[in-house]
CHARMM internal coordinates of N, CA and C (Angstrom, degrees):
IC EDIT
DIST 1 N 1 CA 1.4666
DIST 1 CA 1 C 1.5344
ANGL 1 N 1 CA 1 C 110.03
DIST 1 C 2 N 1.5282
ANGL 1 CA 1 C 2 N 115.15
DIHE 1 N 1 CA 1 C 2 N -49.07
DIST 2 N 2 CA 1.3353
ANGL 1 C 2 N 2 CA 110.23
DIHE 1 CA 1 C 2 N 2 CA 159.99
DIST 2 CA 2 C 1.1624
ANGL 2 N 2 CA 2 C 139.16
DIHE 1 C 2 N 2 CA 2 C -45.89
DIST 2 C 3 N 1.4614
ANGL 2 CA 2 C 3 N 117.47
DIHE 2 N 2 CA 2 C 3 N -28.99
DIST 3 N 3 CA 1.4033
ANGL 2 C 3 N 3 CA 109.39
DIHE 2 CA 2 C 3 N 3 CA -173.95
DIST 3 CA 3 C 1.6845
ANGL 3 N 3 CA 3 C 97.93
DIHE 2 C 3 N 3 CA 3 C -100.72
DIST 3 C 4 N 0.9371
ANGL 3 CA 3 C 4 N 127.24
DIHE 3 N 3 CA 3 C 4 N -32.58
DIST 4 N 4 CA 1.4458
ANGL 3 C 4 N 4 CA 123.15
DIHE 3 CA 3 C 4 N 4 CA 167.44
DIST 4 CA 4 C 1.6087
ANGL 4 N 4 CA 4 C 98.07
DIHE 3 C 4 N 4 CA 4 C -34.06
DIST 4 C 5 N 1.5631
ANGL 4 CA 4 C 5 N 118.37
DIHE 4 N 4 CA 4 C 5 N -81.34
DIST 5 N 5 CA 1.1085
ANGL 4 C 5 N 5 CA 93.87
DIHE 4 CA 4 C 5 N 5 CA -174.28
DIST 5 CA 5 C 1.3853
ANGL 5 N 5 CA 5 C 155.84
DIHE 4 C 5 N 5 CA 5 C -45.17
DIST 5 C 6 N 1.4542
ANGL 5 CA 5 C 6 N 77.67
DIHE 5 N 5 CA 5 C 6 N -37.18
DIST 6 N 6 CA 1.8211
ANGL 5 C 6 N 6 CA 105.62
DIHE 5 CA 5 C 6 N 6 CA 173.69
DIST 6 CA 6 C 1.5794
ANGL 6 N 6 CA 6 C 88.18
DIHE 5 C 6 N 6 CA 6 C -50.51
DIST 6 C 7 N 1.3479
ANGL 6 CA 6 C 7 N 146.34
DIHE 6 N 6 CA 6 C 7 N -72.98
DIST 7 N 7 CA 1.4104
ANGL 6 C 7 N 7 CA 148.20
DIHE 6 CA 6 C 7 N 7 CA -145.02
DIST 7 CA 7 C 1.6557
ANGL 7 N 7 CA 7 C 107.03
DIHE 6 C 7 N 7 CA 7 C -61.99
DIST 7 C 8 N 1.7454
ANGL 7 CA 7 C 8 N 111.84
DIHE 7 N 7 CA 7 C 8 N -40.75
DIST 8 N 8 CA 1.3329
ANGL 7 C 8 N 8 CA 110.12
DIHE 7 CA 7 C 8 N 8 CA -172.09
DIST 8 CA 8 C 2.0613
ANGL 8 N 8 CA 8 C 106.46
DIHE 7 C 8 N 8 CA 8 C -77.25
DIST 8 C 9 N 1.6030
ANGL 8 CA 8 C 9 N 97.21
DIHE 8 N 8 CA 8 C 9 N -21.33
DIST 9 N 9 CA 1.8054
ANGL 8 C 9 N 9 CA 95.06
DIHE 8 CA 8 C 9 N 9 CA 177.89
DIST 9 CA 9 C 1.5927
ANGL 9 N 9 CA 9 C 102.72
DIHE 8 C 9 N 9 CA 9 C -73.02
DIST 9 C 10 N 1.1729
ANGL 9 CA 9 C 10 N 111.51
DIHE 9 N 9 CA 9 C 10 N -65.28
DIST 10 N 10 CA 1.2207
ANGL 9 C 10 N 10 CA 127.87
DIHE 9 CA 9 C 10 N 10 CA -172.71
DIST 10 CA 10 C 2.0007
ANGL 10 N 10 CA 10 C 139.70
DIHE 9 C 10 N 10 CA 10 C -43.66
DIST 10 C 11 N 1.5308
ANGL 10 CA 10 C 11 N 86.34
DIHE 10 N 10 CA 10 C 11 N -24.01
DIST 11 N 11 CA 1.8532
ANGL 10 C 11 N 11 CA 100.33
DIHE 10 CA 10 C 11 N 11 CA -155.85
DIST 11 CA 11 C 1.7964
ANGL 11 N 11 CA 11 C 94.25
DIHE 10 C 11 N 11 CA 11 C -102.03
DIST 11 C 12 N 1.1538
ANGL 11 CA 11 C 12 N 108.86
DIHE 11 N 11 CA 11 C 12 N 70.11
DIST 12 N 12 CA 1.4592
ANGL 11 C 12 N 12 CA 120.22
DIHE 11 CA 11 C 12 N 12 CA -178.65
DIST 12 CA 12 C 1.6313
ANGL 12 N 12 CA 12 C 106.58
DIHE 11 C 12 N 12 CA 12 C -60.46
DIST 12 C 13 N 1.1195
ANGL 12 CA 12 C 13 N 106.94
DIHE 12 N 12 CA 12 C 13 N -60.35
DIST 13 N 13 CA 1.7283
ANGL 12 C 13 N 13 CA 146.17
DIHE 12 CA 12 C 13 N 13 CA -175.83
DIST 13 CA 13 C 1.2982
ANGL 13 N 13 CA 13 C 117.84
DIHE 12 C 13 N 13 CA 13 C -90.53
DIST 13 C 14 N 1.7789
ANGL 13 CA 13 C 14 N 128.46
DIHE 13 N 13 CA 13 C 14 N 141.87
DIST 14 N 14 CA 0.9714
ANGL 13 C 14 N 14 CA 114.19
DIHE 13 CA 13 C 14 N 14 CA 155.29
DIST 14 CA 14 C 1.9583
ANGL 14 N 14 CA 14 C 140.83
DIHE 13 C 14 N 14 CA 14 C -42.96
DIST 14 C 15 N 1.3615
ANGL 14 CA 14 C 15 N 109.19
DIHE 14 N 14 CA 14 C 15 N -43.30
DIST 15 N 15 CA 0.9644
ANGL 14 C 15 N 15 CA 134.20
DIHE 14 CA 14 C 15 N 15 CA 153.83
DIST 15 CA 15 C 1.2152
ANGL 15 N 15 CA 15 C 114.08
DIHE 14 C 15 N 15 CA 15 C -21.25
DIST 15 C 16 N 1.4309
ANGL 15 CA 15 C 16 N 94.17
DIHE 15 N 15 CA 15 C 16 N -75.72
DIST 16 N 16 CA 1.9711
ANGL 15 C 16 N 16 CA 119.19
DIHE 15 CA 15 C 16 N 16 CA 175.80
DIST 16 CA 16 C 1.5489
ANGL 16 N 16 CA 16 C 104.22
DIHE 15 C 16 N 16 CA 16 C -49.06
DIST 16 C 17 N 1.1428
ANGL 16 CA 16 C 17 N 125.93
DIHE 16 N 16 CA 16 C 17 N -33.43
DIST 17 N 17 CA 0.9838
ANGL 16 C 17 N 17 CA 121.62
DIHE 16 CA 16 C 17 N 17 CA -142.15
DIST 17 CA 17 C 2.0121
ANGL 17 N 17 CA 17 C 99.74
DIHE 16 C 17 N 17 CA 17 C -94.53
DIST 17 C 18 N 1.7211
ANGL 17 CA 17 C 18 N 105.05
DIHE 17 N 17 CA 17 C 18 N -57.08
DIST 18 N 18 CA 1.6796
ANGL 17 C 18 N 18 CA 118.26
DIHE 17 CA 17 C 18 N 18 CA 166.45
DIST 18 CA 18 C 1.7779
ANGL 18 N 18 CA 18 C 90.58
DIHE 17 C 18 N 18 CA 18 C -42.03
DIST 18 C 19 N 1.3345
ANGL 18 CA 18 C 19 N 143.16
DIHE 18 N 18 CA 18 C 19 N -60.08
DIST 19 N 19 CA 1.1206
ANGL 18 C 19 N 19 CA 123.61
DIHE 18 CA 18 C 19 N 19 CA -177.12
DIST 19 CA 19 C 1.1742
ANGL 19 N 19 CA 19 C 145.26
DIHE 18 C 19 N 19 CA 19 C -24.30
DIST 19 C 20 N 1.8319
ANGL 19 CA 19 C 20 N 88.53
DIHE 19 N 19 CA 19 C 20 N -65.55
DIST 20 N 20 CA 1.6461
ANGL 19 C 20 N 20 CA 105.98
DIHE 19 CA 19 C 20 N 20 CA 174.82
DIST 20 CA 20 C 1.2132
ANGL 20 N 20 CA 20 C 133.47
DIHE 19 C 20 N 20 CA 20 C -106.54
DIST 20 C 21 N 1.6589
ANGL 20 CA 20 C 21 N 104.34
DIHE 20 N 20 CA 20 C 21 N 19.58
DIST 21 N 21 CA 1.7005
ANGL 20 C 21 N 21 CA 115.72
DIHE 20 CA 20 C 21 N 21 CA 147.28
DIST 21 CA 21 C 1.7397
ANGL 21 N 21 CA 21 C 112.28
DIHE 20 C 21 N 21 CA 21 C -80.30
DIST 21 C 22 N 1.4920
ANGL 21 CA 21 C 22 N 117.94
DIHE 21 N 21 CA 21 C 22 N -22.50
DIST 22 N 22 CA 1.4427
ANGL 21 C 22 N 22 CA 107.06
DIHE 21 CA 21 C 22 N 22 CA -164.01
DIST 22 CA 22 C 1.4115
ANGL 22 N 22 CA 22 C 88.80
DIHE 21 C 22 N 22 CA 22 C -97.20
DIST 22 C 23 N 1.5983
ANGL 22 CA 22 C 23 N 135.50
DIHE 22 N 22 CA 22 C 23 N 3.16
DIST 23 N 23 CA 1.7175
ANGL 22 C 23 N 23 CA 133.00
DIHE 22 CA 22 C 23 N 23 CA 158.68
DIST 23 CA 23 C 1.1724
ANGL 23 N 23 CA 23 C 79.70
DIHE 22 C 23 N 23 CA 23 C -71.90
DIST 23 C 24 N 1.2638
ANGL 23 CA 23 C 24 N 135.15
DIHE 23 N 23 CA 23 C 24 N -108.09
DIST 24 N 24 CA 1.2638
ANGL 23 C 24 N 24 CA 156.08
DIHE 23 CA 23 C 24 N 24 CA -178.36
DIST 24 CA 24 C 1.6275
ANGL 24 N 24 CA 24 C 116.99
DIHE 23 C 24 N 24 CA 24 C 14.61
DIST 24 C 25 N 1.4626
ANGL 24 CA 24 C 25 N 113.69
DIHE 24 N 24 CA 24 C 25 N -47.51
DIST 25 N 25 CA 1.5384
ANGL 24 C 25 N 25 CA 123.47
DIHE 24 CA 24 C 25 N 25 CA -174.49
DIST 25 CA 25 C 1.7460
ANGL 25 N 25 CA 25 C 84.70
DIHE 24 C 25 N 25 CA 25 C -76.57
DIST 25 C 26 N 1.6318
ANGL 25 CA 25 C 26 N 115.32
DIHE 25 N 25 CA 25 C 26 N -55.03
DIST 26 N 26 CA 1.3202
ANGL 25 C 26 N 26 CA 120.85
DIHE 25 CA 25 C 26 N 26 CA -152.83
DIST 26 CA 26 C 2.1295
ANGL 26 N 26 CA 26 C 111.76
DIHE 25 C 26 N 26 CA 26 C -53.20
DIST 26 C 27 N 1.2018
ANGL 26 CA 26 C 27 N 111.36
DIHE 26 N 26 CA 26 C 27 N -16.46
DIST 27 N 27 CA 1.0830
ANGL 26 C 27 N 27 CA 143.76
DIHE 26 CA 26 C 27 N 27 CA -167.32
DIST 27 CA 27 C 0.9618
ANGL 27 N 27 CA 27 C 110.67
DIHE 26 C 27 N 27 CA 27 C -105.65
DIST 27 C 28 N 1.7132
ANGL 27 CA 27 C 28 N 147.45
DIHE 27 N 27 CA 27 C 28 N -37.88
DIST 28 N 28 CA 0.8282
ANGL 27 C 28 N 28 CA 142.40
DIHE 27 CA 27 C 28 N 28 CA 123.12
DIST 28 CA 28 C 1.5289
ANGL 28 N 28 CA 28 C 142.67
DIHE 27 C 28 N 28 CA 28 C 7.30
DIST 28 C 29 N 1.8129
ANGL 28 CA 28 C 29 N 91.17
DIHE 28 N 28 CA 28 C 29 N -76.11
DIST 29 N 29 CA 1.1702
ANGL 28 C 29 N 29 CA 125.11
DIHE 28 CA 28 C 29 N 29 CA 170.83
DIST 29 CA 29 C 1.3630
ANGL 29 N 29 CA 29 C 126.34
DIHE 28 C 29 N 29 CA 29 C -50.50
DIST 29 C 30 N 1.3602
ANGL 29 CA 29 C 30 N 105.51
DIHE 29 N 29 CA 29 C 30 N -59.19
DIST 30 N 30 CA 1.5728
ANGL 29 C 30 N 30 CA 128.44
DIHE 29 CA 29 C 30 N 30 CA -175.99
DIST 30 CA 30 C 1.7104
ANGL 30 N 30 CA 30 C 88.44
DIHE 29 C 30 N 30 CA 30 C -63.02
DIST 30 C 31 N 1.2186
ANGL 30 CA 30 C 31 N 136.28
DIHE 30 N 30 CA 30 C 31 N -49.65
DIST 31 N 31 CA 1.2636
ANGL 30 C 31 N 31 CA 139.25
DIHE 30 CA 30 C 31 N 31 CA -167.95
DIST 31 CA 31 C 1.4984
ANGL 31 N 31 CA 31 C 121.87
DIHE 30 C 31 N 31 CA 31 C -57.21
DIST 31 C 32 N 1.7775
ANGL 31 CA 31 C 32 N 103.20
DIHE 31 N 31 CA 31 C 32 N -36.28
DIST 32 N 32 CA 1.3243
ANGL 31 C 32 N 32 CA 136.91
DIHE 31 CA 31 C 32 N 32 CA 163.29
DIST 32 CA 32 C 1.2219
ANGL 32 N 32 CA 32 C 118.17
DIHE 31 C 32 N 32 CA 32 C -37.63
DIST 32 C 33 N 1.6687
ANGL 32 CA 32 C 33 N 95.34
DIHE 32 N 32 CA 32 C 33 N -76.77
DIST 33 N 33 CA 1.5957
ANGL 32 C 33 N 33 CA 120.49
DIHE 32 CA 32 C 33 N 33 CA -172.06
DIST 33 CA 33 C 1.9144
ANGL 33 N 33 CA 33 C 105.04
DIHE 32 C 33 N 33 CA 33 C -62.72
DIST 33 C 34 N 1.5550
ANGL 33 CA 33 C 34 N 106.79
DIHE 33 N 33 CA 33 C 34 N -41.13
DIST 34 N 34 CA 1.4298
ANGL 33 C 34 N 34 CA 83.48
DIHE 33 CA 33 C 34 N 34 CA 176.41
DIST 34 CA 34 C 1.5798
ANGL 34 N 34 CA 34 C 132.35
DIHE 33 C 34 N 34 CA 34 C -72.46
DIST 34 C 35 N 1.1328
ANGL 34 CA 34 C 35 N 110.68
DIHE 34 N 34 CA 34 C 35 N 2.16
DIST 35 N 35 CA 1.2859
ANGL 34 C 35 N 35 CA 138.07
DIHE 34 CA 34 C 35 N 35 CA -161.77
DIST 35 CA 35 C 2.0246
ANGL 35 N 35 CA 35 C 102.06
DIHE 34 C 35 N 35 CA 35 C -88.32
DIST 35 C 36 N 1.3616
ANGL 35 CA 35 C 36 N 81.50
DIHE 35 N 35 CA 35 C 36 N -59.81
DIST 36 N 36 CA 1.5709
ANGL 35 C 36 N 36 CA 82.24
DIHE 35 CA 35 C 36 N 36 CA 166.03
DIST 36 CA 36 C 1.5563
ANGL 36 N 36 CA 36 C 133.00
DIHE 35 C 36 N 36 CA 36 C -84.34
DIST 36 C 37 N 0.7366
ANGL 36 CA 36 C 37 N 113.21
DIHE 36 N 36 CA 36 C 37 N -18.31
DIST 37 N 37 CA 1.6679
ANGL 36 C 37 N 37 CA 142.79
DIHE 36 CA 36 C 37 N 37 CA 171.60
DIST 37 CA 37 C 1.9708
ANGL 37 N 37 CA 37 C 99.11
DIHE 36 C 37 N 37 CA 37 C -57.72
DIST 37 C 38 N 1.4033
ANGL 37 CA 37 C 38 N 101.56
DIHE 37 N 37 CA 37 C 38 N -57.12
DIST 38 N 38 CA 1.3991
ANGL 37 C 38 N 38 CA 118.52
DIHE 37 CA 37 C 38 N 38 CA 178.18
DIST 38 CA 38 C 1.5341
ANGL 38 N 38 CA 38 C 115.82
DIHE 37 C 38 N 38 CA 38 C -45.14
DIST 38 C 39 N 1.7649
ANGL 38 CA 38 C 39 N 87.76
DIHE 38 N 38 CA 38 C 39 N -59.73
DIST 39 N 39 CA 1.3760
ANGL 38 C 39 N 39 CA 98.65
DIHE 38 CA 38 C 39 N 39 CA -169.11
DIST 39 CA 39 C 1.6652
ANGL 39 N 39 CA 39 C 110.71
DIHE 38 C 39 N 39 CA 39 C -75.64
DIST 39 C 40 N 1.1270
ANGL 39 CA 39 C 40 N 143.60
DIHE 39 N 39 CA 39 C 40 N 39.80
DIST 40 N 40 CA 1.3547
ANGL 39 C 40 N 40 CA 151.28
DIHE 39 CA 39 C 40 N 40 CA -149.79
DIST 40 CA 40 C 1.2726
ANGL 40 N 40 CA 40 C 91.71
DIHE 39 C 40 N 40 CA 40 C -161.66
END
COOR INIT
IC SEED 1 N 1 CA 1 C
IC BUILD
């Protein structure tokens, strides 16, 4: 949810934008892994 937002304040620019999709995936991920990590 955080980084979503972070992406809609942040992504002015294309530039801006490749940035704060690859936060976005990175956050994701970590969100992923704890998810399964949990469930184990």
């Amino acid at each position: 949810m955080s980084a979503s937002f972070f992406t809609i304040l942040g992504c002015k620019t294309l530039q801006a934008l490749s940035f704060c999709v690859k936060i976005e995936v990175t956050e994701i991920e970590k969100e992923e892994a704890y998810e399964i990590s949990r469930a184990q």
